[in-house]
C-alpha positions in Angstrom: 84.9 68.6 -75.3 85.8 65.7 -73.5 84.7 62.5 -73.8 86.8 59.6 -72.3 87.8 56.4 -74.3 87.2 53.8 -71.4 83.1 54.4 -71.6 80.5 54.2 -73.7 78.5 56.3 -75.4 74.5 56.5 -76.6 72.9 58.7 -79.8 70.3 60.3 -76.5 74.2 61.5 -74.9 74.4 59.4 -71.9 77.6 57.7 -70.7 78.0 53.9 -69.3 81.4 53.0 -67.7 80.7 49.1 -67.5 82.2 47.2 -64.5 81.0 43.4 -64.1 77.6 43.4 -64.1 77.0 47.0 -62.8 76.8 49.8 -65.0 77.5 53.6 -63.8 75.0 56.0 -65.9 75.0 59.8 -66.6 74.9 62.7 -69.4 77.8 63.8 -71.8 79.7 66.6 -71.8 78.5 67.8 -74.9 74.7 67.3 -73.3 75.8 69.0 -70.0 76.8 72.0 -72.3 73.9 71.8 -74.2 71.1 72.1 -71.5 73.8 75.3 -69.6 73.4 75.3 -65.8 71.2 72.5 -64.2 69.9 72.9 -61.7 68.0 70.2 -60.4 68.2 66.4 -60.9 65.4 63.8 -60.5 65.5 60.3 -60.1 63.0 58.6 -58.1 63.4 55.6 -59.7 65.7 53.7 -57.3 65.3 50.1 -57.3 63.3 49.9 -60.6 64.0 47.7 -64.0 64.1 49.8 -67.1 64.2 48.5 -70.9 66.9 50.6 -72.9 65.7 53.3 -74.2 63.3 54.2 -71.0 62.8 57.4 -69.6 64.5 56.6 -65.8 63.8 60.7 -64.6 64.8 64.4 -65.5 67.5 66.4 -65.7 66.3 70.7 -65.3 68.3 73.3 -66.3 67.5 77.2 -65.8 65.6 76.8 -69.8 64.3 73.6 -70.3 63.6 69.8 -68.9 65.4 66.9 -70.2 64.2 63.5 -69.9 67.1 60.6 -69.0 67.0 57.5 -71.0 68.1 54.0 -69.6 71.0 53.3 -72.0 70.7 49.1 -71.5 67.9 47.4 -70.1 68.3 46.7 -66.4 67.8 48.1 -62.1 68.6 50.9 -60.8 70.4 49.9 -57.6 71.9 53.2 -57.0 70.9 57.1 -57.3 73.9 59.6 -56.6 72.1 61.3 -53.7 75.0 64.4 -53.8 73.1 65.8 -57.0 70.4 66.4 -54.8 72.6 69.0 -52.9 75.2 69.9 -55.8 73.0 69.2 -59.1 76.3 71.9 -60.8 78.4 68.8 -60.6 76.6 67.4 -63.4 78.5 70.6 -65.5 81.3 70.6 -63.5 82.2 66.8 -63.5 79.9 64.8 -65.7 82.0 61.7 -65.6 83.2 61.5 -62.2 81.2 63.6 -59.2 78.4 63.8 -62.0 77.3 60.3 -62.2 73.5 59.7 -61.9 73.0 56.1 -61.3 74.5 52.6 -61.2 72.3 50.0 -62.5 72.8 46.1 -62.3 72.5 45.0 -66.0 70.4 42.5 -67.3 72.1 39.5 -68.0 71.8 39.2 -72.1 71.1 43.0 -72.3 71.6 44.2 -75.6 74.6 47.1 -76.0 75.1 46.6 -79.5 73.6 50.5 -80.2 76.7 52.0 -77.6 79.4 53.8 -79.5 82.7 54.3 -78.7 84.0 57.9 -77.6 84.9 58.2 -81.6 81.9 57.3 -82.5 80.3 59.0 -80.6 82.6 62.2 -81.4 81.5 61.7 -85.3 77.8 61.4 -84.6 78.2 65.0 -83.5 
């Protein structure tokens, strides 16, 4: 499995590549191959402020539902609109073409619960 060093990493297996004050969200590898093929993605959250830990949408694959948690608190600001179309990428990609949202983070948020890809590689 992969899991690159340069983001972070939350116990509910969602990434966050941090970049300034904007933070690019979506699911592991290790989640992607948990759920198998998904098939649909939905965030209709755009533009909403989330507390970490909040659901932000849902992630389907051809057996179950997922819920998406907001790893640290802050708005959405952007939803990759090419999941809509190509929802695979999410399996194919899930750190590059598989992205689900970029978020501006509250200033002060708290990130002290995001592991490092070891870490996060242990907790498994």
């Amino acid at each position: 499995m992969n899991f690159p060093a340069d983001l972070k990493y939350t116990k509910d297996h969602e990434w966050v590549r941090i970049e300034g004050d904007v933070a690019t969200i979506g699911i592991t590898d290790f989640a992607q191959g948990e759920l198998g093929d998904i098939v649909f993605v939905e965030i209709e959250t755009n533009g909403q402020s989330f507390a970490a830990h909040e659901v932000f949408g849902t992630v389907e694959a051809v057996k179950t539902v997922s819920d998406l948690y907001m790893p640290i608190a802050g708005t959405i600001i952007e939803v990759n609109g090419a999941l809509s179309d190509d929802p695979a990428s999410v399996n194919n990609d899930p750190y590059q073409s598989g992205w689900m949202i970029k978020v501006k983070v509250e200033a002060g948020a708290d990130m002290s619960h995001l592991m490092d890809a070891s870490a996060y590689e242990a907790s498994l």
